[in-house]
C-alpha positions as CSV (number, residue, x, y, z in Angstrom):
1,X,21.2,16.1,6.4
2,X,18.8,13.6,6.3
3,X,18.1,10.1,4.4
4,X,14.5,8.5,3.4
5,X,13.6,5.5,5.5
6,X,12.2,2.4,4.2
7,X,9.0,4.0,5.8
8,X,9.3,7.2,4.2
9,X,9.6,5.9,0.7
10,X,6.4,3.9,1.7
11,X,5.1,7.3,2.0
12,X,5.6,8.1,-1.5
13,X,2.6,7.7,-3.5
14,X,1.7,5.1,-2.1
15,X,-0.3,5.8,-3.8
16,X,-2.6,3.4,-5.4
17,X,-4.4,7.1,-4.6
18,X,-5.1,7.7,-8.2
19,X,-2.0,9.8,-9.6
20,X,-1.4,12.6,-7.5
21,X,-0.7,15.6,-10.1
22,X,-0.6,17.8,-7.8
23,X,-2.5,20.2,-9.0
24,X,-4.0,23.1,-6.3
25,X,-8.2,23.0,-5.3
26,X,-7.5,27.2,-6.2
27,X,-6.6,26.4,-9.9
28,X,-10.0,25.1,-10.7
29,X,-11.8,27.1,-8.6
30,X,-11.1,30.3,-10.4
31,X,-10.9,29.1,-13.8
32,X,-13.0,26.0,-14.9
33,X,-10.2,23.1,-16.0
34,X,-11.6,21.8,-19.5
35,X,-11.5,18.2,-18.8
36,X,-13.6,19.2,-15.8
37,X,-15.9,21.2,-18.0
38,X,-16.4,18.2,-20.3
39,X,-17.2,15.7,-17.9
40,X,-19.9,18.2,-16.4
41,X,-21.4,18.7,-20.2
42,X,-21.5,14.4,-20.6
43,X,-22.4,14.0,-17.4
44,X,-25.6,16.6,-18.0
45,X,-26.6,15.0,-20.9
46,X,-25.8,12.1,-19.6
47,X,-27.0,11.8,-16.4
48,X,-27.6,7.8,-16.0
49,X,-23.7,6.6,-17.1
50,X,-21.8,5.9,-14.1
51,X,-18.4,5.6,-15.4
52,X,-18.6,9.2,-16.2
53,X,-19.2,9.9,-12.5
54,X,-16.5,7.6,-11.8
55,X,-15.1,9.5,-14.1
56,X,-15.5,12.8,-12.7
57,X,-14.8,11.6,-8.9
58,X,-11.0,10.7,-10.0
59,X,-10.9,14.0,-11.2
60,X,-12.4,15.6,-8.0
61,X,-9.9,13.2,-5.9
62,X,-7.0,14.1,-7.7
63,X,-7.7,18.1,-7.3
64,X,-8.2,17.1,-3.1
65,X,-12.2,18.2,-3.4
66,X,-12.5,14.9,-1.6
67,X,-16.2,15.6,-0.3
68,X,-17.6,16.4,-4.2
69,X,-15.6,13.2,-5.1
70,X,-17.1,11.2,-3.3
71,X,-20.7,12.3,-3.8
72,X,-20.1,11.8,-7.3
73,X,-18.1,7.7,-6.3
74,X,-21.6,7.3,-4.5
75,X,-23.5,8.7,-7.1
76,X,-21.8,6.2,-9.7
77,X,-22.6,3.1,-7.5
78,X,-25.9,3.4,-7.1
79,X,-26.7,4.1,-10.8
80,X,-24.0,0.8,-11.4
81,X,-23.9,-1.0,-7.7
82,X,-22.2,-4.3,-9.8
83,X,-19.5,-2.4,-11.3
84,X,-16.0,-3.7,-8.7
85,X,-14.4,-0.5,-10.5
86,X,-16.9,2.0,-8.7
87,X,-15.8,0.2,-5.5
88,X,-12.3,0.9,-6.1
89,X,-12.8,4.1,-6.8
90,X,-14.4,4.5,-3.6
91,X,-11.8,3.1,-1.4
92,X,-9.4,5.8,-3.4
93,X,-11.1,7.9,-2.0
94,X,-11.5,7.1,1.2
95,X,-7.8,6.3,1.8
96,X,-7.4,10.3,0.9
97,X,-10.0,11.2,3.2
98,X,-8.0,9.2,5.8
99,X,-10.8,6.6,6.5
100,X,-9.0,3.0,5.8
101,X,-11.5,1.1,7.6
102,X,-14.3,2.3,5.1
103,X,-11.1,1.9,2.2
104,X,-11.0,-1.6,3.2
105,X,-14.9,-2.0,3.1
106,X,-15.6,-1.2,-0.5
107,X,-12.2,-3.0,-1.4
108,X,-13.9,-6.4,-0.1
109,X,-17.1,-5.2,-1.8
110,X,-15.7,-5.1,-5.2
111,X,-13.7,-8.8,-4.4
112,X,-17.3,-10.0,-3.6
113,X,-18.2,-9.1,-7.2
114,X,-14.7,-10.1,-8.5
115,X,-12.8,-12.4,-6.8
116,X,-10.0,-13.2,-9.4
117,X,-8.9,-9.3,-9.5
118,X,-5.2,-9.0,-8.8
119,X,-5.7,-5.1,-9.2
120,X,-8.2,-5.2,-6.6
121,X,-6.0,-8.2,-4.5
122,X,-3.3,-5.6,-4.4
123,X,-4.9,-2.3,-3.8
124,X,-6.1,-4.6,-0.2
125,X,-2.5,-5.3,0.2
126,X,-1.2,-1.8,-0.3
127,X,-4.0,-0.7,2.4
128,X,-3.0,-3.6,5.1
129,X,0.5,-2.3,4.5
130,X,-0.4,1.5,5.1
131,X,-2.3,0.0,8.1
132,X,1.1,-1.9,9.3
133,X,-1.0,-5.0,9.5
134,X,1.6,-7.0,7.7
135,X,0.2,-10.4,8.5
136,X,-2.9,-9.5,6.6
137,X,-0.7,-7.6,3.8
138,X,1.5,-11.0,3.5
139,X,-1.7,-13.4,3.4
140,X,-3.5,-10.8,0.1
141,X,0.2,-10.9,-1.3
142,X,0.2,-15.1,-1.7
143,X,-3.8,-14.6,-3.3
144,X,-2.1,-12.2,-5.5
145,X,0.6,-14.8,-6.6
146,X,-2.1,-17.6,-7.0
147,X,-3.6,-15.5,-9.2
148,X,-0.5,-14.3,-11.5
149,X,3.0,-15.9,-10.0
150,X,4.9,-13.2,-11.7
151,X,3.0,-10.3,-10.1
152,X,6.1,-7.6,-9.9
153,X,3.8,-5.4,-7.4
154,X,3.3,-8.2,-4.7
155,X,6.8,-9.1,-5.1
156,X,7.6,-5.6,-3.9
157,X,4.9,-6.3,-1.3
158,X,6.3,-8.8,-0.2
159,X,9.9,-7.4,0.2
160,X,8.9,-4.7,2.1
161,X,6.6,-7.3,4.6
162,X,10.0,-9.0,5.0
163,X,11.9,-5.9,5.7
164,X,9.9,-5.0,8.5
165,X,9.8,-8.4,9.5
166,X,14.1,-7.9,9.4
167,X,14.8,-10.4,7.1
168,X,16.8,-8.3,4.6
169,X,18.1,-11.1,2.4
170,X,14.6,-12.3,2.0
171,X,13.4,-8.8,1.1
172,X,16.8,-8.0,-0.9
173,X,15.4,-11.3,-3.2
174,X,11.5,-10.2,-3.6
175,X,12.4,-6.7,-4.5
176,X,14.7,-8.0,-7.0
177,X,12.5,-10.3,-8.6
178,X,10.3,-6.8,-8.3
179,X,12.5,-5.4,-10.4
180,X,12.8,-8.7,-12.6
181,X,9.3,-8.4,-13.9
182,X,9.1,-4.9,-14.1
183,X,12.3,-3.4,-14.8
184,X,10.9,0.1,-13.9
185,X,9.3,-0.7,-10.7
186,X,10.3,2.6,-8.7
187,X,9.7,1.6,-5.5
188,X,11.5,-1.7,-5.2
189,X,14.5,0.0,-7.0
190,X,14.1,2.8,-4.2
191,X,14.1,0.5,-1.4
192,X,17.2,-2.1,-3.0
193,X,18.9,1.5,-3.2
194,X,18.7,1.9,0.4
195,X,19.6,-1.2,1.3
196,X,22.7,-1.5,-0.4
197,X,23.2,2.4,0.8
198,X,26.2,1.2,3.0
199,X,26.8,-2.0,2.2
200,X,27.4,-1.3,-1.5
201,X,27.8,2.0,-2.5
202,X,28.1,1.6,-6.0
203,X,25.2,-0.7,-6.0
204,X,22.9,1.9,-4.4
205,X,23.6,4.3,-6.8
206,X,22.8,1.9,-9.7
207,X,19.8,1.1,-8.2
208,X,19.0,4.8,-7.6
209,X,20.0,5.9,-11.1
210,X,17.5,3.1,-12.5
211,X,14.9,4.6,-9.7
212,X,15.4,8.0,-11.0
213,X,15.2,6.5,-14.9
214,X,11.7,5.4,-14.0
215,X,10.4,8.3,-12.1
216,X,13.1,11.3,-13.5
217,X,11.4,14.1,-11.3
218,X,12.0,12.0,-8.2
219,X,12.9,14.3,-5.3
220,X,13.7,11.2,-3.0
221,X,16.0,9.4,-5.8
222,X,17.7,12.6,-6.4
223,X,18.4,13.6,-3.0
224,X,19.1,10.0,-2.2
225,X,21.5,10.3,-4.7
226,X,23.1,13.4,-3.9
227,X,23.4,12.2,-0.3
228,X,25.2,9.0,-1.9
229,X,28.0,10.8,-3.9
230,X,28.6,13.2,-1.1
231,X,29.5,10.9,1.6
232,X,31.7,8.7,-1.0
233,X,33.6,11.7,-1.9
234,X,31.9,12.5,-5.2
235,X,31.2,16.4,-3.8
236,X,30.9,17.5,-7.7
237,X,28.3,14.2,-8.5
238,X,26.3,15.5,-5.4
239,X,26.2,18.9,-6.3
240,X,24.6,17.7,-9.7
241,X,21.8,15.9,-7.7
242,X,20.8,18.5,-5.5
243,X,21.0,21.2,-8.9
244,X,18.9,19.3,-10.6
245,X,16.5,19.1,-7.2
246,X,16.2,23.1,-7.3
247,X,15.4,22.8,-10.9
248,X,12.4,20.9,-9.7
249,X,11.7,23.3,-7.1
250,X,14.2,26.2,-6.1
251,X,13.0,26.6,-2.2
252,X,13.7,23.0,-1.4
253,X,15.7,23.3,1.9
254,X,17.3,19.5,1.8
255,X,18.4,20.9,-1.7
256,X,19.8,24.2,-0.4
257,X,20.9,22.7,2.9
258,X,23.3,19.9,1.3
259,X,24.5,22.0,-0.9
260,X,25.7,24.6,1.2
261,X,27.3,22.2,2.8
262,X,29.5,20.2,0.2
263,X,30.7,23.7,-0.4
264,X,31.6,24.5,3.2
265,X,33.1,21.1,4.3
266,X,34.3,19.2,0.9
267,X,35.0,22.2,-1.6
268,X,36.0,25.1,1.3
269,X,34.2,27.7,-0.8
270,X,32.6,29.5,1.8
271,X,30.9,32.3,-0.9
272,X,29.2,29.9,-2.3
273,X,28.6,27.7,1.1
274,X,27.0,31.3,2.8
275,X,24.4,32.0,-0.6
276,X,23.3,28.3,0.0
277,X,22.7,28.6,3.7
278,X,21.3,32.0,3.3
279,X,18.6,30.7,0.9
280,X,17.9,27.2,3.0
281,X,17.1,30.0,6.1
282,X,15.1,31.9,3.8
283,X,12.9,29.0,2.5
284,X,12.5,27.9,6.1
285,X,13.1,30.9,9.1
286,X,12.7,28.0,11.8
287,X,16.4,26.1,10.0
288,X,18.7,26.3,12.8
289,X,21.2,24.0,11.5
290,X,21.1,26.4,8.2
291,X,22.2,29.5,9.7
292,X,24.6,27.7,12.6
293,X,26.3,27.2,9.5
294,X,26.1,30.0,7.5
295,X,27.9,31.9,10.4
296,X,30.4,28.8,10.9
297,X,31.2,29.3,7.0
298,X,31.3,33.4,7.9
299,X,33.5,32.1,10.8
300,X,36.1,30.0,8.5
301,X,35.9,33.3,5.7
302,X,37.5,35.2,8.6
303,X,33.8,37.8,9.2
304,X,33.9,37.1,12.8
305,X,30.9,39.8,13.4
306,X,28.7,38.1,10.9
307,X,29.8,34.7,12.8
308,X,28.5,36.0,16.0
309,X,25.3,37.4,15.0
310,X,24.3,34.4,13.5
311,X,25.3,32.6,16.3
312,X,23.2,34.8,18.2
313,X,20.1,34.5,15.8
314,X,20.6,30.6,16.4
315,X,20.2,30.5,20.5
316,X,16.7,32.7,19.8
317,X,15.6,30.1,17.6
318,X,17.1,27.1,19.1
319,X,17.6,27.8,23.2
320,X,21.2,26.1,24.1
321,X,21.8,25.1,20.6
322,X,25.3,23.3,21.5
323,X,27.2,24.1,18.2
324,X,25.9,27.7,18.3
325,X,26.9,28.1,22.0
326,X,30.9,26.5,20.9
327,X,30.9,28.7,18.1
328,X,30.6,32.1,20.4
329,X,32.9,30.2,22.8
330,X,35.2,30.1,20.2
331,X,35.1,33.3,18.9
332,X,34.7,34.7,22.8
333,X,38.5,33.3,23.0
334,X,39.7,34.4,19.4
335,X,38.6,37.8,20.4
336,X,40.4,38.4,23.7
Protein backbone atom coordinates (compact mmCIF):
# COMPACT_ATOMS: atom_id res chain seq x y z
CA UNK A 1 0.00 0.00 0.00
CA UNK A 2 0.99 3.30 -0.40
CA UNK A 3 -0.17 7.09 0.50
CA UNK A 4 0.55 10.44 -1.61
CA UNK A 5 2.95 12.74 0.04
CA UNK A 6 2.53 16.34 0.34
CA UNK A 7 5.26 16.17 -2.51
CA UNK A 8 3.43 13.86 -4.57
CA UNK A 9 0.30 15.77 -4.69
CA UNK A 10 2.66 18.74 -5.68
CA UNK A 11 3.24 16.58 -8.52
CA UNK A 12 -0.22 16.63 -9.73
CA UNK A 13 -0.67 18.97 -12.39
CA UNK A 14 1.09 21.20 -11.08
CA UNK A 15 0.33 22.09 -13.51
CA UNK A 16 0.02 25.60 -14.43
CA UNK A 17 1.24 23.28 -17.69
CA UNK A 18 -1.79 24.20 -19.62
CA UNK A 19 -4.42 21.32 -18.92
CA UNK A 20 -2.95 18.10 -19.42
CA UNK A 21 -5.74 16.05 -21.44
CA UNK A 22 -3.84 13.58 -21.90
CA UNK A 23 -4.30 12.87 -25.11
CA UNK A 24 -1.37 10.48 -27.02
CA UNK A 25 1.28 12.42 -29.86
CA UNK A 26 -0.06 8.90 -31.98
CA UNK A 27 -3.73 10.12 -32.01
CA UNK A 28 -3.00 13.13 -34.09
CA UNK A 29 -0.42 11.72 -35.96
CA UNK A 30 -2.55 9.31 -37.84
CA UNK A 31 -5.67 11.21 -38.10
CA UNK A 32 -5.59 15.04 -38.20
CA UNK A 33 -7.58 16.37 -34.81
CA UNK A 34 -10.10 19.08 -36.19
CA UNK A 35 -9.34 21.80 -33.86
CA UNK A 36 -5.81 21.16 -35.07
CA UNK A 37 -6.89 21.37 -38.65
CA UNK A 38 -8.59 24.70 -38.08
CA UNK A 39 -5.95 26.51 -36.45
CA UNK A 40 -3.55 25.34 -39.48
CA UNK A 41 -6.45 26.76 -42.01
CA UNK A 42 -6.49 30.40 -39.82
CA UNK A 43 -3.22 30.28 -39.24
CA UNK A 44 -2.52 29.94 -43.33
CA UNK A 45 -4.71 32.64 -44.12
CA UNK A 46 -3.65 34.15 -41.47
CA UNK A 47 -0.22 34.08 -41.14
CA UNK A 48 0.58 37.58 -39.21
CA UNK A 49 -1.89 36.91 -35.95
CA UNK A 50 0.02 35.65 -33.13
CA UNK A 51 -2.54 34.58 -30.78
CA UNK A 52 -3.43 31.98 -33.21
CA UNK A 53 0.11 30.68 -33.00
CA UNK A 54 -0.26 31.03 -29.40
CA UNK A 55 -2.98 29.37 -30.08
CA UNK A 56 -1.73 26.47 -31.91
CA UNK A 57 1.44 26.00 -29.48
CA UNK A 58 -1.12 25.19 -26.48
CA UNK A 59 -2.45 22.80 -28.57
CA UNK A 60 0.98 21.35 -29.65
CA UNK A 61 2.02 21.40 -25.75
CA UNK A 62 -0.89 19.77 -24.67
CA UNK A 63 -0.43 16.72 -27.27
CA UNK A 64 3.63 16.61 -25.79
CA UNK A 65 4.95 17.78 -29.52
CA UNK A 66 6.87 20.14 -27.28
CA UNK A 67 9.60 21.02 -30.09
CA UNK A 68 6.62 22.17 -32.81
CA UNK A 69 5.13 24.05 -29.76
CA UNK A 70 7.48 25.88 -29.22
CA UNK A 71 8.51 26.96 -32.72
CA UNK A 72 5.10 28.09 -33.08
CA UNK A 73 5.43 30.10 -28.88
CA UNK A 74 8.52 31.69 -30.78
CA UNK A 75 6.91 32.22 -33.80
CA UNK A 76 3.96 34.15 -31.95
CA UNK A 77 6.50 36.51 -30.09
CA UNK A 78 8.24 37.82 -32.65
CA UNK A 79 5.13 38.65 -34.75
CA UNK A 80 3.64 40.20 -31.03
CA UNK A 81 7.12 40.57 -28.71
CA UNK A 82 4.71 42.96 -26.26
CA UNK A 83 2.06 40.55 -25.73
CA UNK A 84 3.08 39.05 -21.56
CA UNK A 85 0.52 36.19 -22.76
CA UNK A 86 3.10 34.88 -25.55
CA UNK A 87 5.65 34.91 -22.64
CA UNK A 88 3.59 32.74 -20.58
CA UNK A 89 2.96 30.60 -22.95
CA UNK A 90 6.53 30.12 -23.44
CA UNK A 91 7.51 29.32 -19.97
CA UNK A 92 4.45 26.51 -20.33
CA UNK A 93 6.38 25.25 -22.42
CA UNK A 94 9.53 25.23 -21.22
CA UNK A 95 8.55 23.85 -17.80
CA UNK A 96 7.33 20.62 -20.08
CA UNK A 97 10.41 20.53 -21.83
CA UNK A 98 12.05 20.38 -18.33
CA UNK A 99 14.02 23.73 -18.78
CA UNK A 100 12.90 25.98 -15.57
CA UNK A 101 15.62 28.32 -15.83
CA UNK A 102 14.50 29.42 -19.40
CA UNK A 103 10.52 28.93 -17.65
CA UNK A 104 11.58 31.53 -15.22
CA UNK A 105 13.20 33.81 -18.05
CA UNK A 106 10.16 34.56 -20.11
CA UNK A 107 7.97 34.57 -16.76
CA UNK A 108 10.16 37.82 -15.76
CA UNK A 109 9.84 38.91 -19.44
CA UNK A 110 6.20 39.08 -19.46
CA UNK A 111 6.25 40.90 -15.60
CA UNK A 112 8.54 43.47 -17.31
CA UNK A 113 5.67 44.14 -19.65
CA UNK A 114 3.02 43.60 -16.85
CA UNK A 115 3.98 44.10 -13.56
CA UNK A 116 0.44 44.06 -11.83
CA UNK A 117 -0.36 40.35 -13.27
CA UNK A 118 -1.24 38.08 -10.29
CA UNK A 119 -1.63 35.29 -13.09
CA UNK A 120 1.79 35.78 -14.13
CA UNK A 121 2.94 36.60 -10.06
CA UNK A 122 1.70 33.08 -9.49
CA UNK A 123 2.79 31.03 -12.38
CA UNK A 124 6.65 32.43 -10.86
CA UNK A 125 5.52 31.10 -7.65
CA UNK A 126 4.35 27.74 -8.77
CA UNK A 127 7.91 27.46 -10.74
CA UNK A 128 10.08 28.57 -7.46
CA UNK A 129 7.99 25.93 -5.68
CA UNK A 130 8.75 23.17 -8.39
CA UNK A 131 12.24 24.41 -8.04
CA UNK A 132 12.04 23.93 -3.99
CA UNK A 133 13.28 27.51 -3.70
CA UNK A 134 10.74 28.32 -1.17
CA UNK A 135 12.19 31.60 -0.04
CA UNK A 136 11.73 32.95 -3.47
CA UNK A 137 8.19 31.06 -3.79
CA UNK A 138 7.17 32.84 -0.31
CA UNK A 139 8.56 36.44 -1.42
CA UNK A 140 6.17 36.11 -5.27
CA UNK A 141 3.35 34.80 -2.89
CA UNK A 142 3.30 38.34 -0.60
CA UNK A 143 3.46 40.39 -4.39
CA UNK A 144 0.65 38.20 -5.09
CA UNK A 145 -1.36 39.28 -1.91
CA UNK A 146 -0.45 43.08 -2.52
CA UNK A 147 -1.92 42.72 -5.55
CA UNK A 148 -5.34 40.87 -4.62
CA UNK A 149 -5.40 39.94 -0.56
CA UNK A 150 -7.90 37.25 -1.25
CA UNK A 151 -5.83 35.37 -3.85
CA UNK A 152 -7.09 31.55 -2.94
CA UNK A 153 -4.02 30.23 -5.14
CA UNK A 154 -1.16 32.03 -3.08
CA UNK A 155 -2.93 31.13 -0.02
CA UNK A 156 -2.42 27.54 -1.10
CA UNK A 157 1.09 28.68 -1.89
CA UNK A 158 1.71 29.68 0.95
CA UNK A 159 0.48 26.61 2.98
CA UNK A 160 2.41 24.41 1.23
CA UNK A 161 5.80 26.94 1.79
CA UNK A 162 4.86 26.51 5.45
CA UNK A 163 4.50 22.90 5.34
CA UNK A 164 7.84 22.35 4.19
CA UNK A 165 9.05 24.90 6.38
CA UNK A 166 7.08 22.33 9.34
CA UNK A 167 4.82 24.66 10.58
CA UNK A 168 1.56 22.65 10.08
CA UNK A 169 -0.75 24.89 12.00
CA UNK A 170 0.41 27.84 9.88
CA UNK A 171 -0.06 25.84 6.71
CA UNK A 172 -3.39 24.05 8.19
CA UNK A 173 -4.66 28.03 8.32
CA UNK A 174 -3.46 29.18 4.58
CA UNK A 175 -4.86 26.21 3.00
CA UNK A 176 -8.04 26.77 4.71
CA UNK A 177 -8.44 30.22 3.82
CA UNK A 178 -7.46 28.42 0.28
CA UNK A 179 -10.33 26.69 0.47
CA UNK A 180 -12.30 29.91 1.89
CA UNK A 181 -12.03 31.82 -1.31
CA UNK A 182 -12.28 29.03 -3.56
CA UNK A 183 -14.33 26.49 -2.17
CA UNK A 184 -13.13 24.06 -4.97
CA UNK A 185 -9.51 24.59 -4.73
CA UNK A 186 -8.39 20.80 -5.28
CA UNK A 187 -5.10 20.97 -4.14
CA UNK A 188 -5.47 22.74 -0.75
CA UNK A 189 -8.44 20.34 0.03
CA UNK A 190 -5.91 17.49 -1.03
CA UNK A 191 -3.17 18.50 1.11
CA UNK A 192 -5.78 19.54 4.46
CA UNK A 193 -6.87 15.84 3.63
CA UNK A 194 -3.59 14.63 4.39
CA UNK A 195 -2.93 16.41 7.11
CA UNK A 196 -5.81 15.55 9.11
CA UNK A 197 -5.16 11.78 7.64
CA UNK A 198 -4.35 10.69 11.29
CA UNK A 199 -5.17 13.23 13.36
CA UNK A 200 -8.75 13.38 12.27
CA UNK A 201 -10.06 10.76 10.29
CA UNK A 202 -13.36 11.92 9.68
CA UNK A 203 -11.96 15.30 8.81
CA UNK A 204 -9.69 13.82 6.11
CA UNK A 205 -12.31 12.24 4.46
CA UNK A 206 -14.51 15.40 4.33
CA UNK A 207 -11.82 17.12 2.99
CA UNK A 208 -11.11 14.31 0.48
CA UNK A 209 -14.78 13.98 -0.55
CA UNK A 210 -14.89 17.90 -1.25
CA UNK A 211 -11.33 17.12 -3.20
CA UNK A 212 -12.93 14.49 -5.24
CA UNK A 213 -16.28 16.97 -5.70
CA UNK A 214 -13.91 19.31 -7.45
CA UNK A 215 -11.77 17.10 -9.49
CA UNK A 216 -14.37 13.66 -9.59
CA UNK A 217 -11.86 11.60 -11.76
CA UNK A 218 -9.16 12.12 -9.11
CA UNK A 219 -7.00 8.97 -8.89
CA UNK A 220 -5.08 10.41 -5.82
CA UNK A 221 -8.53 11.59 -3.89
CA UNK A 222 -9.93 8.22 -4.63
CA UNK A 223 -7.19 6.17 -3.60
CA UNK A 224 -6.65 8.52 -0.71
CA UNK A 225 -9.91 7.80 0.13
CA UNK A 226 -10.02 4.19 -0.17
CA UNK A 227 -6.83 4.07 1.82
CA UNK A 228 -8.80 6.23 4.51
CA UNK A 229 -11.88 3.86 4.97
CA UNK A 230 -9.77 0.88 4.93
CA UNK A 231 -7.54 1.49 7.75
CA UNK A 232 -10.69 2.88 9.90
CA UNK A 233 -12.46 -0.19 9.36
CA UNK A 234 -14.82 0.88 6.58
CA UNK A 235 -13.48 -2.35 4.22
CA UNK A 236 -16.92 -1.99 2.13
CA UNK A 237 -16.39 2.30 1.86
CA UNK A 238 -12.86 1.27 0.56
CA UNK A 239 -13.81 -1.17 -1.82
CA UNK A 240 -16.14 1.55 -3.32
CA UNK A 241 -13.11 3.91 -3.78
CA UNK A 242 -10.79 1.65 -5.33
CA UNK A 243 -14.12 0.25 -7.80
CA UNK A 244 -14.65 3.42 -8.83
CA UNK A 245 -10.56 3.75 -9.51
CA UNK A 246 -10.81 0.70 -12.06
CA UNK A 247 -13.73 2.33 -13.64
CA UNK A 248 -11.23 5.09 -14.38
CA UNK A 249 -8.73 2.78 -15.51
CA UNK A 250 -9.05 -1.24 -14.96
CA UNK A 251 -4.99 -2.05 -14.87
CA UNK A 252 -4.42 0.37 -12.05
CA UNK A 253 -2.26 -1.80 -9.64
CA UNK A 254 -2.83 0.45 -6.32
CA UNK A 255 -6.53 -0.21 -7.34
CA UNK A 256 -6.12 -4.01 -7.78
CA UNK A 257 -3.51 -4.23 -5.11
CA UNK A 258 -5.74 -2.72 -2.16
CA UNK A 259 -8.40 -4.45 -3.13
CA UNK A 260 -7.10 -7.69 -3.07
CA UNK A 261 -6.23 -7.02 0.07
CA UNK A 262 -9.34 -5.71 2.06
CA UNK A 263 -10.61 -9.06 0.80
CA UNK A 264 -7.78 -11.11 2.09
CA UNK A 265 -7.18 -9.43 5.51
CA UNK A 266 -10.75 -7.56 6.46
CA UNK A 267 -13.42 -9.61 4.51
CA UNK A 268 -11.36 -13.26 4.52
CA UNK A 269 -12.75 -13.94 1.01
CA UNK A 270 -9.79 -15.39 -0.43
CA UNK A 271 -11.68 -16.05 -4.14
CA UNK A 272 -12.08 -12.75 -4.54
CA UNK A 273 -8.59 -11.69 -2.66
CA UNK A 274 -6.63 -14.29 -5.43
CA UNK A 275 -8.68 -12.63 -8.85
CA UNK A 276 -7.40 -9.22 -7.38
CA UNK A 277 -3.85 -10.18 -6.79
CA UNK A 278 -3.83 -12.16 -9.93
CA UNK A 279 -4.76 -9.03 -12.01
CA UNK A 280 -2.43 -6.43 -9.93
CA UNK A 281 0.58 -9.27 -11.09
CA UNK A 282 -0.75 -9.07 -14.45
CA UNK A 283 -0.89 -5.30 -14.86
CA UNK A 284 2.66 -5.22 -13.41
CA UNK A 285 4.95 -8.78 -13.75
CA UNK A 286 7.73 -7.05 -11.56
CA UNK A 287 4.59 -6.81 -8.20
CA UNK A 288 6.23 -8.97 -5.70
CA UNK A 289 4.12 -7.93 -2.93
CA UNK A 290 0.96 -8.84 -5.33
CA UNK A 291 1.75 -12.39 -5.90
CA UNK A 292 3.42 -12.93 -2.06
CA UNK A 293 -0.08 -12.46 -1.48
CA UNK A 294 -1.90 -14.10 -3.81
CA UNK A 295 -0.18 -17.34 -2.69
CA UNK A 296 -0.56 -16.27 1.10
CA UNK A 297 -4.47 -15.99 0.23
CA UNK A 298 -3.95 -19.59 -1.73
CA UNK A 299 -2.22 -20.49 1.60
CA UNK A 300 -5.23 -19.45 4.01
CA UNK A 301 -7.85 -21.24 1.10
CA UNK A 302 -5.98 -24.38 2.13
CA UNK A 303 -4.07 -24.82 -1.91
CA UNK A 304 -0.85 -25.33 -0.41
CA UNK A 305 0.83 -26.23 -4.02
CA UNK A 306 -0.48 -23.06 -5.47
CA UNK A 307 1.05 -21.33 -2.14
CA UNK A 308 4.43 -22.63 -2.80
CA UNK A 309 4.79 -21.88 -6.33
CA UNK A 310 3.99 -18.59 -5.87
CA UNK A 311 6.25 -18.35 -3.17
CA UNK A 312 8.73 -19.66 -5.45
CA UNK A 313 7.86 -17.17 -8.32
CA UNK A 314 8.36 -14.40 -5.63
CA UNK A 315 12.33 -15.28 -4.58
CA UNK A 316 13.04 -15.16 -8.69
CA UNK A 317 11.59 -11.82 -8.78
CA UNK A 318 12.51 -10.53 -5.39
CA UNK A 319 15.97 -12.54 -4.16
CA UNK A 320 15.39 -13.21 -0.18
CA UNK A 321 11.99 -11.66 -0.22
CA UNK A 322 11.46 -12.21 3.77
CA UNK A 323 7.65 -12.91 3.75
CA UNK A 324 8.08 -15.20 0.68
CA UNK A 325 11.01 -17.11 2.39
CA UNK A 326 8.42 -17.44 5.98
CA UNK A 327 5.73 -18.47 3.79
CA UNK A 328 7.79 -21.75 2.35
CA UNK A 329 9.04 -22.08 5.97
CA UNK A 330 5.72 -22.34 6.98
CA UNK A 331 4.48 -24.60 4.60
CA UNK A 332 8.01 -26.66 4.73
CA UNK A 333 6.76 -27.44 8.48
CA UNK A 334 2.88 -27.93 7.60
CA UNK A 335 4.06 -30.38 5.20
CA UNK A 336 6.26 -32.78 7.29
Amino acid sequence: MYRYSSVCLLFLAILFVLACNNVKTSDIENNVDPILQELNEKIASDSKNAELFRQRAEYYANHEKLNDALSDVSKAIEIEPGKPGNFLTASDVYILMGKPQQALDAINKAITLNDTSTVAYLRKARLYMIMKDYEHCAETVEKVFSLDPQNAEGFYLKGFVLAEYGDTLKAIDAYRRAVQYDQQHYEALMQLGSLFTKKDPAMATAYFENALKADPKSMVALYNLGLLFQENGKPGEALKMYAEMLKINPTNRFALYNSGYVNLVYLQDFTKAIDFFSRAFQSDSTYADALFNRGYAYELSGDLAKARKDYDKVLKISINHPKAIEGLNRLDTRQR
